[in-house]
N, C-alpha and C positions, 0 to 999 in steps of 0.2 A: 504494500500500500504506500500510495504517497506522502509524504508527510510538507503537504503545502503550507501550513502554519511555519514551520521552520524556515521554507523559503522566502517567506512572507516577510517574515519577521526582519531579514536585511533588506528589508526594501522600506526605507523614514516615506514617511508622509504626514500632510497636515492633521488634522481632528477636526469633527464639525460635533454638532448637536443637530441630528434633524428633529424637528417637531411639529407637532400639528394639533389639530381638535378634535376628538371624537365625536360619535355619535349623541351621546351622553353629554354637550358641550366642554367636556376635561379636556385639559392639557394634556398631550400626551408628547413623550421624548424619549431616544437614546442615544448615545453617544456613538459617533458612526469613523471611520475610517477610511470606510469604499467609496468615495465620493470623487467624479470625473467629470470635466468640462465633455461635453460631446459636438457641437456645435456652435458657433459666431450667428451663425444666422438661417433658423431663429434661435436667439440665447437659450440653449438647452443643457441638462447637466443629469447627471443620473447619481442614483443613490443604492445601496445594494443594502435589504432590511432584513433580519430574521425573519421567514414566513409567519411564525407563530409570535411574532410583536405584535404589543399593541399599538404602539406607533406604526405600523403596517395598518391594523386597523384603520386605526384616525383617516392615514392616510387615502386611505381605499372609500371612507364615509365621507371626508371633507372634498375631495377631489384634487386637494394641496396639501402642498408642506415649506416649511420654510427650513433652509439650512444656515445653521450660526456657526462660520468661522471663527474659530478661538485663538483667544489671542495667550500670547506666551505665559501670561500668570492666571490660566482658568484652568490650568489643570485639577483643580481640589472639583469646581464644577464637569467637567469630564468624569472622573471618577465617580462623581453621585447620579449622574446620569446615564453609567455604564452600570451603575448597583442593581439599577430596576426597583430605589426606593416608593415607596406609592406618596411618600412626602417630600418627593424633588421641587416639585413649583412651592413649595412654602421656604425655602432653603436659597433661593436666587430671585432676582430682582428680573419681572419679565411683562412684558406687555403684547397687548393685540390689536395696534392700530389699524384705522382703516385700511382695509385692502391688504394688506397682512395673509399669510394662507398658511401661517401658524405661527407661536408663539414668538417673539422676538427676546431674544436674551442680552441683553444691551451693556451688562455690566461685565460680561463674562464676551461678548464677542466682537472682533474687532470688523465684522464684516457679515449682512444678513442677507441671503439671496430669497426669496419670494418665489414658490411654482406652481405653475398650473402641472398638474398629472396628465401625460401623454398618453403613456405606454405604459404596461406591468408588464412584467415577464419571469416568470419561476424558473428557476437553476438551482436545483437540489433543495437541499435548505433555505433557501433566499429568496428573496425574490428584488428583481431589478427594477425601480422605479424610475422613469425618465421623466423630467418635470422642465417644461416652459418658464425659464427665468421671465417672471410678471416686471419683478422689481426689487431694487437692491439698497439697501441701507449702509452707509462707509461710515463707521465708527473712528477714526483718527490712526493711534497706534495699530499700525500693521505687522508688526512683531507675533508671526502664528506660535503658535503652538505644537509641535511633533510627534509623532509618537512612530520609535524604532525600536528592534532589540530590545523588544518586550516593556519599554521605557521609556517615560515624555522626556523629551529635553524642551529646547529653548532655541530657537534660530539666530546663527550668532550674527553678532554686529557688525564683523568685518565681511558677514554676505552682505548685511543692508547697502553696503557701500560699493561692492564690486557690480560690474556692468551686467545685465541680463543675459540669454540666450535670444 
Protein backbone atom coordinates (compact mmCIF):
# COMPACT_ATOMS: atom_id res chain seq x y z
CA UNK A 1 0.00 0.00 0.00
CA UNK A 2 0.90 3.47 -0.52
CA UNK A 3 1.79 5.55 2.18
CA UNK A 4 0.71 9.08 0.52
CA UNK A 5 0.44 10.82 3.92
CA UNK A 6 4.34 10.50 4.15
CA UNK A 7 4.76 11.85 0.66
CA UNK A 8 2.53 14.58 1.42
CA UNK A 9 3.83 15.56 4.33
CA UNK A 10 7.24 17.08 2.20
CA UNK A 11 5.20 18.82 0.36
CA UNK A 12 4.79 22.81 2.82
CA UNK A 13 1.73 24.40 1.84
CA UNK A 14 -0.52 27.24 3.03
CA UNK A 15 -3.76 26.58 5.79
CA UNK A 16 -7.00 27.90 5.05
CA UNK A 17 -10.20 27.57 7.38
CA UNK A 18 -13.18 26.64 4.96
CA UNK A 19 -16.43 27.54 6.33
CA UNK A 20 -19.97 27.91 5.78
CA UNK A 21 -23.62 27.73 7.02
CA UNK A 22 -25.64 24.96 7.52
CA UNK A 23 -28.97 23.82 7.14
CA UNK A 24 -29.76 24.51 10.64
CA UNK A 25 -28.22 28.23 10.04
CA UNK A 26 -24.80 27.05 12.26
CA UNK A 27 -21.59 27.89 11.48
CA UNK A 28 -19.80 25.35 10.24
CA UNK A 29 -15.68 24.98 9.62
CA UNK A 30 -12.54 22.89 9.38
CA UNK A 31 -9.35 23.48 8.93
CA UNK A 32 -8.31 22.50 5.23
CA UNK A 33 -4.89 22.12 3.46
CA UNK A 34 -6.18 20.83 -0.06
CA UNK A 35 -6.83 24.10 -1.25
CA UNK A 36 -5.97 25.16 -5.31
CA UNK A 37 -6.39 28.04 -7.57
CA UNK A 38 -7.92 26.35 -10.61
CA UNK A 39 -8.74 29.01 -12.88
CA UNK A 40 -8.09 33.26 -13.61
CA UNK A 41 -11.09 33.35 -15.57
CA UNK A 42 -13.79 32.69 -14.10
CA UNK A 43 -11.98 33.11 -10.58
CA UNK A 44 -12.28 29.55 -9.58
CA UNK A 45 -10.55 27.53 -6.68
CA UNK A 46 -11.32 24.06 -5.29
CA UNK A 47 -11.37 22.70 -1.83
CA UNK A 48 -10.83 18.83 -1.11
CA UNK A 49 -13.40 18.08 2.33
CA UNK A 50 -13.97 14.96 4.32
CA UNK A 51 -17.10 13.26 2.79
CA UNK A 52 -18.45 12.79 6.15
CA UNK A 53 -17.99 16.62 7.39
CA UNK A 54 -20.19 18.68 8.33
CA UNK A 55 -18.70 21.55 6.62
CA UNK A 56 -19.36 19.26 3.57
CA UNK A 57 -22.71 19.42 4.63
CA UNK A 58 -23.06 23.26 5.08
CA UNK A 59 -21.42 23.32 2.07
CA UNK A 60 -23.66 21.05 -0.04
CA UNK A 61 -27.06 23.07 1.86
CA UNK A 62 -25.69 26.75 1.46
CA UNK A 63 -24.56 26.28 -2.04
CA UNK A 64 -21.16 28.23 -0.70
CA UNK A 65 -18.33 28.44 1.20
CA UNK A 66 -15.93 30.95 2.19
CA UNK A 67 -12.01 30.17 2.47
CA UNK A 68 -9.93 32.03 5.25
CA UNK A 69 -6.30 32.22 4.48
CA UNK A 70 -4.37 32.30 7.74
CA UNK A 71 -2.10 34.21 8.57
CA UNK A 72 1.28 33.23 10.36
CA UNK A 73 0.13 33.74 14.10
CA UNK A 74 -3.59 31.77 13.78
CA UNK A 75 -2.00 28.62 14.09
CA UNK A 76 -3.75 28.06 17.88
CA UNK A 77 -7.12 28.85 15.51
CA UNK A 78 -6.05 26.16 12.82
CA UNK A 79 -5.61 23.63 15.50
CA UNK A 80 -9.26 24.35 17.15
CA UNK A 81 -10.72 24.02 13.81
CA UNK A 82 -8.90 20.89 12.98
CA UNK A 83 -10.24 19.45 16.68
CA UNK A 84 -13.93 19.38 15.33
CA UNK A 85 -14.74 21.20 18.78
CA UNK A 86 -18.72 21.81 18.50
CA UNK A 87 -17.56 25.27 20.46
CA UNK A 88 -15.02 26.63 17.60
CA UNK A 89 -17.36 29.97 16.65
CA UNK A 90 -17.42 30.93 20.47
CA UNK A 91 -13.48 30.66 20.73
CA UNK A 92 -12.79 33.34 17.45
CA UNK A 93 -13.95 36.52 16.54
CA UNK A 94 -16.17 35.86 13.04
CA UNK A 95 -18.61 37.45 11.14
CA UNK A 96 -21.39 37.16 8.07
CA UNK A 97 -21.41 40.10 6.17
CA UNK A 98 -23.55 40.71 3.38
CA UNK A 99 -22.82 38.59 0.47
CA UNK A 100 -20.45 36.46 2.59
CA UNK A 101 -21.03 32.45 1.40
CA UNK A 102 -19.71 31.68 4.87
CA UNK A 103 -18.30 32.66 7.89
CA UNK A 104 -15.46 35.21 7.63
CA UNK A 105 -12.73 34.92 10.29
CA UNK A 106 -11.12 38.23 10.39
CA UNK A 107 -9.00 38.02 13.25
CA UNK A 108 -7.29 34.82 12.43
CA UNK A 109 -7.16 35.45 8.42
CA UNK A 110 -5.17 37.47 6.55
CA UNK A 111 -7.18 36.82 3.31
CA UNK A 112 -11.08 35.60 2.62
CA UNK A 113 -12.09 34.33 -0.78
CA UNK A 114 -16.18 34.06 -1.09
CA UNK A 115 -17.63 30.89 -3.57
CA UNK A 116 -20.36 30.18 -5.28
CA UNK A 117 -20.21 25.96 -5.49
CA UNK A 118 -19.80 24.73 -9.09
CA UNK A 119 -18.98 21.31 -9.09
CA UNK A 120 -18.67 18.39 -6.33
CA UNK A 121 -16.94 15.55 -7.09
CA UNK A 122 -16.13 12.39 -4.75
CA UNK A 123 -12.59 10.71 -4.78
CA UNK A 124 -12.58 8.12 -2.15
CA UNK A 125 -12.96 9.63 1.03
CA UNK A 126 -13.26 13.23 -0.09
CA UNK A 127 -14.90 14.88 -1.96
CA UNK A 128 -13.74 17.84 -4.39
CA UNK A 129 -15.59 21.02 -4.11
CA UNK A 130 -14.97 23.70 -6.92
CA UNK A 131 -16.27 27.13 -5.89
CA UNK A 132 -16.60 30.48 -8.10
CA UNK A 133 -14.48 33.15 -6.35
CA UNK A 134 -17.93 35.72 -5.72
CA UNK A 135 -15.47 37.96 -3.74
CA UNK A 136 -12.44 38.53 -1.61
CA UNK A 137 -11.66 40.30 1.52
CA UNK A 138 -7.55 41.43 1.87
CA UNK A 139 -6.83 41.73 5.48
CA UNK A 140 -3.23 43.76 5.53
CA UNK A 141 -0.47 41.27 6.86
CA UNK A 142 0.16 38.62 4.34
CA UNK A 143 2.47 36.61 6.39
CA UNK A 144 0.50 32.98 5.67
CA UNK A 145 0.76 30.49 7.73
CA UNK A 146 2.24 26.63 6.71
CA UNK A 147 1.92 23.71 7.49
CA UNK A 148 4.80 20.97 6.52
CA UNK A 149 6.47 17.95 8.06
CA UNK A 150 3.65 17.30 10.12
CA UNK A 151 4.29 21.05 11.58
CA UNK A 152 3.10 24.85 11.17
CA UNK A 153 5.94 27.14 10.60
CA UNK A 154 5.97 30.79 9.64
CA UNK A 155 6.83 32.19 6.19
CA UNK A 156 10.19 33.65 6.45
CA UNK A 157 10.91 37.20 5.95
CA UNK A 158 13.79 37.12 3.75
CA UNK A 159 10.89 35.22 1.19
CA UNK A 160 8.74 38.52 1.73
CA UNK A 161 11.42 40.38 0.09
CA UNK A 162 12.86 38.17 -2.80
CA UNK A 163 11.22 38.45 -6.34
CA UNK A 164 8.33 36.07 -7.35
CA UNK A 165 8.19 33.38 -9.82
Amino acid sequence: MVDLRSVMATFPTGVGIVTAIGRDTRPAGMTCTAIASVTLDPPCLLVSLRSASPTLDAVAAHGGFAVNLLRADARDTAELFASGRPDRYEQVRWDLAPGARGPHLSDAAHTTADCRVLRQTAVGDHTVVFGEVTGVVERGDVRPLLFGLRGFAEWPDSALLSPGV
